[in-house]
RODO-2510 file (C-alpha; in nm, 4 decimals, decimal comma):
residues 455
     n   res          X          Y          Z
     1     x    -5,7755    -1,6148     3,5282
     2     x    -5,5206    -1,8456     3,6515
     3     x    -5,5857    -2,0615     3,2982
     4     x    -5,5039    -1,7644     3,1080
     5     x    -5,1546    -1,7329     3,2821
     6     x    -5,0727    -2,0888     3,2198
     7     x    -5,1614    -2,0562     2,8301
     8     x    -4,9426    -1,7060     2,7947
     9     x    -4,6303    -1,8924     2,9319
    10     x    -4,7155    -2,1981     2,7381
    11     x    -4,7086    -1,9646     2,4672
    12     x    -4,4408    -1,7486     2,5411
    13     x    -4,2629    -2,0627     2,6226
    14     x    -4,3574    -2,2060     2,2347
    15     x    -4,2291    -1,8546     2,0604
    16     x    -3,8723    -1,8915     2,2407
    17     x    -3,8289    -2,2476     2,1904
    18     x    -3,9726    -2,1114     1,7668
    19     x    -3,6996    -1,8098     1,7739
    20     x    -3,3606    -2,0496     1,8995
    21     x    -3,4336    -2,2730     1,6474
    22     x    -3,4071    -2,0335     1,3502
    23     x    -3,7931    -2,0057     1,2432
    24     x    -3,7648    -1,6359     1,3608
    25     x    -3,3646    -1,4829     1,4263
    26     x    -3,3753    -1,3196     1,7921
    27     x    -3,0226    -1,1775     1,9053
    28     x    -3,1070    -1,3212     2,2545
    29     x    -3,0525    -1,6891     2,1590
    30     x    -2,8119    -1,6420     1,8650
    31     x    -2,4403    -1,7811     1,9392
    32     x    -2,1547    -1,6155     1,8769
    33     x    -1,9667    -1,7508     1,5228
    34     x    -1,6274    -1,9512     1,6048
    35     x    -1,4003    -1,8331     1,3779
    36     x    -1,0885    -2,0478     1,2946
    37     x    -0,7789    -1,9505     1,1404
    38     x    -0,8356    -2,0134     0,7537
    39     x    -1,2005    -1,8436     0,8057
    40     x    -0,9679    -1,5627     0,9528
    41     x    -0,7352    -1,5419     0,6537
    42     x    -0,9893    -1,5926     0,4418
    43     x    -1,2317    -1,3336     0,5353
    44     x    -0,9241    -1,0859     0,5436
    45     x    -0,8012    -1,1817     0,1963
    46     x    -1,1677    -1,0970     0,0903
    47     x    -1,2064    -0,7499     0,2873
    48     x    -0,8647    -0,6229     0,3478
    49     x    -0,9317    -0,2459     0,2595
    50     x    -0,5361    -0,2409     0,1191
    51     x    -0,5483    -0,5522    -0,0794
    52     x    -0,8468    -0,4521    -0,2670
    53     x    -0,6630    -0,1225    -0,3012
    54     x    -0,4131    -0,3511    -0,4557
    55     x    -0,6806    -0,5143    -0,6869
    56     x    -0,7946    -0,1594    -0,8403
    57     x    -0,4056    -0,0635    -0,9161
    58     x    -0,4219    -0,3953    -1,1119
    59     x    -0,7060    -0,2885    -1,3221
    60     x    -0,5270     0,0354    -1,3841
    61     x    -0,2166    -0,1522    -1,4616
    62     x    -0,4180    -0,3989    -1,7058
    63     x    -0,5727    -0,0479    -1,9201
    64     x    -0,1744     0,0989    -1,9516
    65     x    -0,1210    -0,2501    -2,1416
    66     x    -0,4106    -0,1960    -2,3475
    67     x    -0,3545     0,1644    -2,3808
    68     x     0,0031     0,0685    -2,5019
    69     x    -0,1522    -0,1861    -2,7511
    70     x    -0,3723    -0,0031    -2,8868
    71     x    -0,0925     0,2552    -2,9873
    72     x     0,0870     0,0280    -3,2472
    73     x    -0,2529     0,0668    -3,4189
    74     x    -0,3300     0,3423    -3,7184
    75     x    -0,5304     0,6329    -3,5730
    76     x    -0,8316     0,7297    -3,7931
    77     x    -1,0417     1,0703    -3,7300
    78     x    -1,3521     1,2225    -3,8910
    79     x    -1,3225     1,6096    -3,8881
    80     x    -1,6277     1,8294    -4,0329
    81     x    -1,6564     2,2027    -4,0015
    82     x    -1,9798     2,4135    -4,1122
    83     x    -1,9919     2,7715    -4,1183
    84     x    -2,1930     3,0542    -4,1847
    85     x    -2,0856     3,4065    -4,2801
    86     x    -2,3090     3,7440    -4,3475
    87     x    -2,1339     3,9982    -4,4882
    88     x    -2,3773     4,3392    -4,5280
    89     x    -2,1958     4,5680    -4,7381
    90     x    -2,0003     4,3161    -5,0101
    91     x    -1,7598     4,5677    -5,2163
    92     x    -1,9297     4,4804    -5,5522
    93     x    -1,7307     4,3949    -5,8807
    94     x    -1,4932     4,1481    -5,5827
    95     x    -1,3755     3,7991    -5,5769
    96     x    -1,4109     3,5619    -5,2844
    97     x    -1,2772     3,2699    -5,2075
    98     x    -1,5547     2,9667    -5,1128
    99     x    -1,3455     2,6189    -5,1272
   100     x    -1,0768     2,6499    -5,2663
   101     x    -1,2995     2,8182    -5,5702
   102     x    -1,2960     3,1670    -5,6864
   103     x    -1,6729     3,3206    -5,6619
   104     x    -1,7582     3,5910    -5,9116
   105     x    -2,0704     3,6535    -5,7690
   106     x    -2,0846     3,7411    -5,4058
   107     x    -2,4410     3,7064    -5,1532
   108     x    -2,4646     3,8869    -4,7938
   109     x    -2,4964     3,5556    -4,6297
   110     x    -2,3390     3,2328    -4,7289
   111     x    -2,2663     2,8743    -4,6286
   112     x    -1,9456     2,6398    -4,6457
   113     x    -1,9344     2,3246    -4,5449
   114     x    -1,5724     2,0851    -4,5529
   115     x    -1,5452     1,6779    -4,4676
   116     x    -1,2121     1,4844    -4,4002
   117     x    -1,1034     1,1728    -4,2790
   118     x    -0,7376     1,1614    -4,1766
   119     x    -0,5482     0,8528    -4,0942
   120     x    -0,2084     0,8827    -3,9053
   121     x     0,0339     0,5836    -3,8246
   122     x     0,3710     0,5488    -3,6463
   123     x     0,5344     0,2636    -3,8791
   124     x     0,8770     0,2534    -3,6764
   125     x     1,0287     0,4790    -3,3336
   126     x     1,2836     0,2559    -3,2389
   127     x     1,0350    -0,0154    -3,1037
   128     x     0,9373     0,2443    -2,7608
   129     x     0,5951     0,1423    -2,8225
   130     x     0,6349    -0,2407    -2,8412
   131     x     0,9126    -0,2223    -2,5492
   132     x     0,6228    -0,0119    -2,3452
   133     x     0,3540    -0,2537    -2,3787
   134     x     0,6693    -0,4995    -2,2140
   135     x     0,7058    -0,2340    -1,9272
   136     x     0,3794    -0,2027    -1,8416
   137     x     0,3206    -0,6122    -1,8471
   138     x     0,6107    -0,6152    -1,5636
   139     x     0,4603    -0,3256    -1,3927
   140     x     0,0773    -0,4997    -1,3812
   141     x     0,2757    -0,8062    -1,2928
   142     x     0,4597    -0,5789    -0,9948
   143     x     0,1138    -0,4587    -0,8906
   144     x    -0,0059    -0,8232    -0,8679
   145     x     0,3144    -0,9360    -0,6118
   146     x     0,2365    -0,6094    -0,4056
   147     x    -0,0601    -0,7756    -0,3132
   148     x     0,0168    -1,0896    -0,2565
   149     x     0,3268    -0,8987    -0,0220
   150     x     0,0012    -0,7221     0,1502
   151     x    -0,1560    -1,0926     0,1948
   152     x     0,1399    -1,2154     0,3337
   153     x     0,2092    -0,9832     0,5737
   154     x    -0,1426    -0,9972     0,7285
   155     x    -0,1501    -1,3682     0,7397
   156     x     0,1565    -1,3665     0,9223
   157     x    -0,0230    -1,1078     1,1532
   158     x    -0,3163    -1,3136     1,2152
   159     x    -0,1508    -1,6270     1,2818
   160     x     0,0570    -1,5018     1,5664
   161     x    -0,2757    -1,3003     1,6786
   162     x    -0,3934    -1,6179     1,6408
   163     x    -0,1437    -1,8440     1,8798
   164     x    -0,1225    -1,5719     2,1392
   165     x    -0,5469    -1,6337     2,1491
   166     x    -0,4855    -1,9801     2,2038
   167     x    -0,2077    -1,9217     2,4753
   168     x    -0,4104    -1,6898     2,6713
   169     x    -0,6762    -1,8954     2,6629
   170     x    -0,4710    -2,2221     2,8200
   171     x    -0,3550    -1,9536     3,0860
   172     x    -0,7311    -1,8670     3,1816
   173     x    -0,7339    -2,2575     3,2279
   174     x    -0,4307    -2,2625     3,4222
   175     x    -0,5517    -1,9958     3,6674
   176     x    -0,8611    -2,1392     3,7167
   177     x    -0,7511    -2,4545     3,7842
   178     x    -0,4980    -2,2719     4,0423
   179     x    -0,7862    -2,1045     4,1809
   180     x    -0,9871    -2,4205     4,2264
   181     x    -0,6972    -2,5207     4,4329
   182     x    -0,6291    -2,1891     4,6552
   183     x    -1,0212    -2,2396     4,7708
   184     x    -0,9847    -2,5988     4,8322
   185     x    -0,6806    -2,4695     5,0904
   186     x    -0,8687    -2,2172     5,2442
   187     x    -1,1546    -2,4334     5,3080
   188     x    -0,8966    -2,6611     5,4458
   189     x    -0,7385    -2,3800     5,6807
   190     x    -1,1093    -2,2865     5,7505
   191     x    -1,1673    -2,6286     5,9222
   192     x    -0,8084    -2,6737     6,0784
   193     x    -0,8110    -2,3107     6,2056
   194     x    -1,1357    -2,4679     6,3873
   195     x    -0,9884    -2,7474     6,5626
   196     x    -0,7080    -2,5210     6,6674
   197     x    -0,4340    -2,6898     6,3984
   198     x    -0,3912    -2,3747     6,1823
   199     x    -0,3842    -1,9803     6,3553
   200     x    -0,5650    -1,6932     6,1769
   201     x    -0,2216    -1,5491     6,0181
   202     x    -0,1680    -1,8596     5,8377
   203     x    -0,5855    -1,8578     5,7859
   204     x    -0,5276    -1,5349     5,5739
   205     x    -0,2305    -1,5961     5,3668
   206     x    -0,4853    -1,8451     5,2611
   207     x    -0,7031    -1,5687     5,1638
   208     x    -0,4701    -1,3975     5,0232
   209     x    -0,3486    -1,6114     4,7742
   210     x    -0,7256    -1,7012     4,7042
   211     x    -0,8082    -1,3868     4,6339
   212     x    -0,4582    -1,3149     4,4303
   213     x    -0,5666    -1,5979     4,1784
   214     x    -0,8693    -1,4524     4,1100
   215     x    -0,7035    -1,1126     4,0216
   216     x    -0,4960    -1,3491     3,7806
   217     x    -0,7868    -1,4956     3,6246
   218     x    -0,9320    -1,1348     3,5983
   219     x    -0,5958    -1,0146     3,3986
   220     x    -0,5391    -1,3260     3,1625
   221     x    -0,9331    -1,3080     3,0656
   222     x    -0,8477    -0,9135     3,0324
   223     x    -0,5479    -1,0542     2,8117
   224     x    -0,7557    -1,2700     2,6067
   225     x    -1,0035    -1,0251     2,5100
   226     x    -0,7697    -0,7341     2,4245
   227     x    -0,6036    -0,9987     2,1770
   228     x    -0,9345    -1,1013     2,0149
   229     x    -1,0045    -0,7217     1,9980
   230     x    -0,6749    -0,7239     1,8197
   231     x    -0,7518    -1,0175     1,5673
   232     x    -1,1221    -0,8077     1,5057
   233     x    -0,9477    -0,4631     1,4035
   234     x    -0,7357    -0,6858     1,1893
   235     x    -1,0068    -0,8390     1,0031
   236     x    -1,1360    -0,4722     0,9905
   237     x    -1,5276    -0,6507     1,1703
   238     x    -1,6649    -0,3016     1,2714
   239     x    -2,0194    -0,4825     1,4170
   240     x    -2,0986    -0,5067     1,7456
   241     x    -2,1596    -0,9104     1,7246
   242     x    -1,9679    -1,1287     1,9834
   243     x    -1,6038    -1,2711     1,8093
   244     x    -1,5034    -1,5778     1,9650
   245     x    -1,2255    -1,8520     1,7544
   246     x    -1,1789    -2,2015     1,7456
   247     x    -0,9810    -2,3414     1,9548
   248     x    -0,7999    -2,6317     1,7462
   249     x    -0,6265    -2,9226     1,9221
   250     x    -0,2352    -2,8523     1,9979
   251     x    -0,0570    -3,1332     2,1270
   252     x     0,2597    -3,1801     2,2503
   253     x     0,4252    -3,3619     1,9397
   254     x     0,3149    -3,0479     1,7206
   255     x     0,6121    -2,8205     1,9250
   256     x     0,8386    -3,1632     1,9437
   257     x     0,8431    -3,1646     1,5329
   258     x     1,1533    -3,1359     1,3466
   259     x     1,2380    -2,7734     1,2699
   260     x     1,3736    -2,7361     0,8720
   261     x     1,7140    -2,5496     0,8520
   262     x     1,7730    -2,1919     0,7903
   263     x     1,9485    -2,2568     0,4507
   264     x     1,5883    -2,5287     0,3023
   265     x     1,4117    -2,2605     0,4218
   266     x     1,5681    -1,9162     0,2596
   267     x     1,6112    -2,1243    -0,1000
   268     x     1,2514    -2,1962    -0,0891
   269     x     1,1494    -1,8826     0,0334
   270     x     1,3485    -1,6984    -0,2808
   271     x     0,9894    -1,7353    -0,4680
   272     x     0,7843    -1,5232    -0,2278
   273     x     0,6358    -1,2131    -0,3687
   274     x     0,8767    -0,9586    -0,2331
   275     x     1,1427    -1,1404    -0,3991
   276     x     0,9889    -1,1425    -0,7292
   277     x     0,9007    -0,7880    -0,7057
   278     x     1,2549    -0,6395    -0,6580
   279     x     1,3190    -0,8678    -0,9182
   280     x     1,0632    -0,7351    -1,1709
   281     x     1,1741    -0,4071    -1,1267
   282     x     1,5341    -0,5082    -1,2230
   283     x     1,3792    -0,6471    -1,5782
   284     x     1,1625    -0,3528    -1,6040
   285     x     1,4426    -0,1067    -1,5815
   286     x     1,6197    -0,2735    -1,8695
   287     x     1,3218    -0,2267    -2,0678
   288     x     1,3135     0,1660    -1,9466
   289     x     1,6686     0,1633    -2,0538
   290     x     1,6103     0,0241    -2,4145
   291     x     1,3343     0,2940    -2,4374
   292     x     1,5550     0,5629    -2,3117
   293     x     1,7774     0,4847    -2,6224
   294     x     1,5364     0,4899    -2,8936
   295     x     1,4775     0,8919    -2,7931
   296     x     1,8535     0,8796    -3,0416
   297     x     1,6894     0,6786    -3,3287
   298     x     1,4598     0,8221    -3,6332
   299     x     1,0696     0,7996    -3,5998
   300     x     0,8851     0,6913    -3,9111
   301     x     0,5448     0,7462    -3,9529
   302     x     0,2711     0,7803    -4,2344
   303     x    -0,0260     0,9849    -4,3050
   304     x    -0,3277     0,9400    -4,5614
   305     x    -0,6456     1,1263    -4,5992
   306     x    -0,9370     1,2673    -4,7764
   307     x    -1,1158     1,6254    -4,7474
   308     x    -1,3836     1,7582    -4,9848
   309     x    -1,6244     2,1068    -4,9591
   310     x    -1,9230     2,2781    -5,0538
   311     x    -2,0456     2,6426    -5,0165
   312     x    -2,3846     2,7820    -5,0818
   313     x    -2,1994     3,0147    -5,3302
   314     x    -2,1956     2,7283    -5,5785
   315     x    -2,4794     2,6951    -5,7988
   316     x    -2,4273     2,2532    -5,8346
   317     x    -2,5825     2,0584    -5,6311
   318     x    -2,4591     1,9923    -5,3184
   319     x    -2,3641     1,6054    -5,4353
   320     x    -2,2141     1,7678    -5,7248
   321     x    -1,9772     1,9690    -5,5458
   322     x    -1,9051     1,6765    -5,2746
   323     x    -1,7781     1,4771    -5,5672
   324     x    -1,6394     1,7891    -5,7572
   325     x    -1,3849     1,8726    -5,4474
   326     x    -1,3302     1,5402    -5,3576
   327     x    -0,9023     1,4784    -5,3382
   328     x    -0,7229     1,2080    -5,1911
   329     x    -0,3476     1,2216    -5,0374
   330     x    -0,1024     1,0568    -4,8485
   331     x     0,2651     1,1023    -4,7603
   332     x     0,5145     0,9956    -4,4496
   333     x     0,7715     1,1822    -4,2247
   334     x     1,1164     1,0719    -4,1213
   335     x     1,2393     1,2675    -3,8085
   336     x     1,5978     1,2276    -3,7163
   337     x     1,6799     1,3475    -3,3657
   338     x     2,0068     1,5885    -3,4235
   339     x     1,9932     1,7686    -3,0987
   340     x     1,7685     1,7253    -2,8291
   341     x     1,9099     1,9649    -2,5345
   342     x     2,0460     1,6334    -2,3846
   343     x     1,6929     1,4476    -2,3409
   344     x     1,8137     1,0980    -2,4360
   345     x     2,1134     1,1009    -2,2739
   346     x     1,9614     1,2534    -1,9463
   347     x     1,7194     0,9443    -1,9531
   348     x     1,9721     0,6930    -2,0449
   349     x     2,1154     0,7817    -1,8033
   350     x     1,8224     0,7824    -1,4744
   351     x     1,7039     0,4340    -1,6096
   352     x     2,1018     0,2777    -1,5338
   353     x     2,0451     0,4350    -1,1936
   354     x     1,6987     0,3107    -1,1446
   355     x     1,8450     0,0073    -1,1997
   356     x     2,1228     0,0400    -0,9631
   357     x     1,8438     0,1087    -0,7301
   358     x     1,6401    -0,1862    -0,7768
   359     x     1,9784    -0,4486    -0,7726
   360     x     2,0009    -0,2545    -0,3948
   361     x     1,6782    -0,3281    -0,3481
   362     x     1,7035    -0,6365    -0,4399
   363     x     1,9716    -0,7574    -0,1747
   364     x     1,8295    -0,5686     0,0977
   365     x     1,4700    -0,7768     0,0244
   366     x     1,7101    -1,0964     0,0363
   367     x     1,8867    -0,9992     0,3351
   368     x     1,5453    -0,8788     0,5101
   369     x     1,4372    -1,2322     0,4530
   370     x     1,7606    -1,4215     0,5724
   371     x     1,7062    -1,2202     0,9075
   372     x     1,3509    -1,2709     0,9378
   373     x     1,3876    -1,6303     0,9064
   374     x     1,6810    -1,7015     1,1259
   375     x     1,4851    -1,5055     1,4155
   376     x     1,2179    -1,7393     1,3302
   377     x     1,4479    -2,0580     1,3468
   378     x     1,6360    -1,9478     1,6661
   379     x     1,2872    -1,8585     1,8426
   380     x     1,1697    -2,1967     1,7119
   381     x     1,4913    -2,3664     1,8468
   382     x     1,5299    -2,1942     2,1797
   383     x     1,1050    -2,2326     2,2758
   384     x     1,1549    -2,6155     2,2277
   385     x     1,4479    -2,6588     2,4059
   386     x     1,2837    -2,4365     2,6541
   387     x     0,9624    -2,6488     2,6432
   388     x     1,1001    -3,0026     2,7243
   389     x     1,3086    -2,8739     2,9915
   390     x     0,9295    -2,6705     3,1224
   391     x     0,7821    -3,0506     3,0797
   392     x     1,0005    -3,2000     3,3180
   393     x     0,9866    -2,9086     3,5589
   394     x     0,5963    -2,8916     3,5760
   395     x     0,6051    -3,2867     3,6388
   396     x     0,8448    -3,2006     3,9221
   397     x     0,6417    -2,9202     4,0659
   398     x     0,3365    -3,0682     4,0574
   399     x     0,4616    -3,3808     4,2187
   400     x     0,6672    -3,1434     4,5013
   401     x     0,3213    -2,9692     4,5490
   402     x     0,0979    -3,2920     4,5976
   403     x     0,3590    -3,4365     4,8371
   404     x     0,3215    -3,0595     5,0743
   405     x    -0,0349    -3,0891     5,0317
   406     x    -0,0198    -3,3797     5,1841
   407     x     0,2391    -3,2860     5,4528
   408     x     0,0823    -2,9604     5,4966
   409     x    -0,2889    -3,1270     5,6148
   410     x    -0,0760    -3,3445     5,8125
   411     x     0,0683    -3,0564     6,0266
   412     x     0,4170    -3,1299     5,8976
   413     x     0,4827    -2,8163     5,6432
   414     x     0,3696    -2,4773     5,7617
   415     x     0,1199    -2,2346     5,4763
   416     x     0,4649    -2,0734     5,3196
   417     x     0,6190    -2,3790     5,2192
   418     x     0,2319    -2,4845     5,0682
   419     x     0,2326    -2,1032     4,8946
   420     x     0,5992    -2,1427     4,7600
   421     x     0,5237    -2,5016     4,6012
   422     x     0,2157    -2,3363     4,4551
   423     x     0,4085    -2,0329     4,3112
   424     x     0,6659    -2,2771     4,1724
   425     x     0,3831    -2,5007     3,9949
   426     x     0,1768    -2,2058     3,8503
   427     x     0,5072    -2,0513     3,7274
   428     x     0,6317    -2,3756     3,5730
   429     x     0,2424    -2,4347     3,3965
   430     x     0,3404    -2,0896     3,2739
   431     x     0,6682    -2,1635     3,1350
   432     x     0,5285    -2,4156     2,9724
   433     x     0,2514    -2,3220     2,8216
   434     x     0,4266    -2,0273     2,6609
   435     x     0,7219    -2,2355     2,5451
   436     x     0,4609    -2,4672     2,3807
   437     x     0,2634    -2,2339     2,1731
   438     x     0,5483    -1,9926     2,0715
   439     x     0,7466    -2,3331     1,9055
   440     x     0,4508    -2,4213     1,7592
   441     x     0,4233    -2,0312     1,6004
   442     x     0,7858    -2,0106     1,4816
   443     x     0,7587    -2,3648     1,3143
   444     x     0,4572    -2,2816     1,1433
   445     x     0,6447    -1,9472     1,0283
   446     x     0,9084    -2,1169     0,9015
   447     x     0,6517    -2,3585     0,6932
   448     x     0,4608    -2,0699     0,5388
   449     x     0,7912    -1,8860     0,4561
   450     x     0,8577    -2,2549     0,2735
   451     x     0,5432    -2,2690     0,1241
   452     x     0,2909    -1,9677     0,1498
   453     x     0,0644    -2,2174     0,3826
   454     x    -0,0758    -2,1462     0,7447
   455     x    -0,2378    -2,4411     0,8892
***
């Protein structure tokens, strides 16, 4: 019996040790995928409900060119009609009219049959069509810049999703490490408290603050996960799988960098998408406007055809009468717009204002990205001044805490002068920490807005 038991956890242990190393996938010993920030961007590019929205307007887009195309082309149609008429009391001694051919003789029931092919062709309308196909190559091209405005905007999303990931995580670090300290003390009060150096009222401010960093840790891990929640709705993951991300190494020289000017950014940043769109739509209204004015000029267009017929009330051959009835004929129209109730005039004139309305557009794009670049360059300035002067007042906390640390086992500070030093060191960690990662953010920002790159 006892044999038995050894071989089922030999076995048992054999099928675990077979399922972690991928022979069979078991949810119990799979890890969690670390994602990092281009397999963030990139799996958004790639499922982003809205972009691919973006990539199906494109296809429509791309069909109104061909559509457009395909309309400088000659249209061609095949038409054939067969009918059959009974007619029970004929007025004898009548005439009827088969095809285009007077029948003498007249049955109850009989049969026609005609066959045309009709070609039609706009030769000239003021060039509308060939201007359309040029509209709707801007608008495709308009469609294509909305999306990359989409991609844009949710890179920029993720990255500072991103940053706020890694800051919260340094501050679960930071509290830890505090907390690792406030037990340290309170085992230290613990013993003094024995040997009658320390009373019980200093013993639990001890506890207090022990117990206080642990709430901390408790709300920055709460912080952490509610942004990594954040950065999953983002990426639109709807699976219950565990969503941790790499953290990359940030050092102190990547928030000490030299931040680019306002001015090298904004003339680089003149080619993002948004730009080009408002742009676009300028040049497509000028093409709406030439369009608009060829409502005022003549159309000229051609037809050419063939038609032929045969009734049962014919006594040839049915080739016969194809070839008998066969005609040919061809001709073209000129129409010359005299009066139109004010059509062409009425859309001469909403194309000039649609333009109007995109040169507004325009500037307030150019204006939107001035702003949104000088917040980034001012948050980017202020964060690193505000980081090297958090530098040199952690150094200085944490050397003012060591030195009541000391004083304090020593007897020679009292518990709030140790609490205050430790408030003053977390706080400065803080300071820090936060300065750090949100120069590092606003620098980056101001790189992608140079050159539509997150690293």
């Amino acid at each position: 019996m006892n044999n038995n038991i050894i071989k089922y956890k030999v076995n048992k242990i054999i099928i675990e040790v077979l399922l972690c190393t991928g022979f069979i996938l078991f949810p119990m010993c799979a890890s969690a995928r670390s994602w990092t920030l281009k397999d963030c961007i990139e799996y958004a590019i790639t499922n982003n409900i809205t972009i691919q929205k973006k990539s199906l307007a494109k296809l429509s887009a791309r069909e109104d060119i061909k559509l457009s195309q395909a309309e400088l082309l000659p249209s061609l149609s095949l038409s054939t009609s067969q009918n059959l008429t009974y007619n029970p009391w004929p007025q004898t001694g009548s005439f009827v009219v088969a095809g285009d051919k007077v029948q003498t003789s007249v049955d109850k029931t009989y049969y026609n049959g005609s066959y045309g092919v009709n070609a039609n062709w706009t030769v000239w309308n003021g060039n509308r069509n060939r201007n359309q196909i040029k509209l709707n190559k801007v608008s495709e091209q308009q469609t294509e810049l909305d999306s990359a405005v989409t991609a844009n905007s949710l890179m920029e999303q993720i990255a500072q999703l991103y940053v706020q990931i890694l800051y919260s995580n340094e501050a679960v670090n930071v509290n830890n490490e505090t907390l690792a300290t406030s037990k340290k003390n309170e085992e230290r009060g613990i013993m003094m408290m024995k040997v009658g150096k320390m009373s019980k009222a200093d013993l639990a401010q001890l506890t207090a603050q022990r117990a206080k960093d642990e709430y901390a840790i408790i709300e920055s891990e709460s912080n952490l996960k509610n942004y990594k929640r954040q950065l999953k709705q983002l990426l639109q993951i709807t699976n219950n799988e565990d969503f941790d991300i790499t953290i990359p190494e940030t050092t102190d020289e990547m928030a000490l960098e030299n931040i680019p000017t306002i001015n090298d950014v904004y003339d680089l940043a003149l080619n993002r998408p948004e730009i080009k769109g408002a742009q676009l739509g300028i040049q497509g209204s000028d093409i709406s406007i030439k369009i608009a004015k060829a409502q005022k000029l003549p159309t000229v267009s051609m037809n050419a055809g063939f038609n032929t017929n045969t009734t049962s009330m014919n006594s040839n051959a049915w080739d016969k009468q194809i070839k008998n009835n066969f005609a040919l004929g061809g001709g073209f129209t000129v129409s010359v717009p005299i009066f139109d109730n004010r059509q062409a005039k009425t859309a001469i004139n909403k194309a000039r204002i649609q333009r109007e309305n995109y040169m507004l557009d325009l500037k307030d794009k150019q204006t939107s990205l001035y702003s949104t670049i000088e917040n980034y360059w001012l948050q980017a300035n202020n964060n690193q001044s505000l980081f090297k002067s958090a530098k040199v007042s952690t150094q200085s906390s944490k050397e003012s805490y060591e030195l009541l640390s000391e004083q304090f086992n020593l007897g020679l500070k009292n518990i709030i002068e140790l609490m205050t030093g430790k408030d003053n060191l977390l706080r400065a960690q803080q300071n820090e920490l936060q300065s750090k990662y949100l120069t590092i953010l606003n620098i980056d920002m101001l790189k992608f807005y140079m050159n539509g790159d997150i690293k």
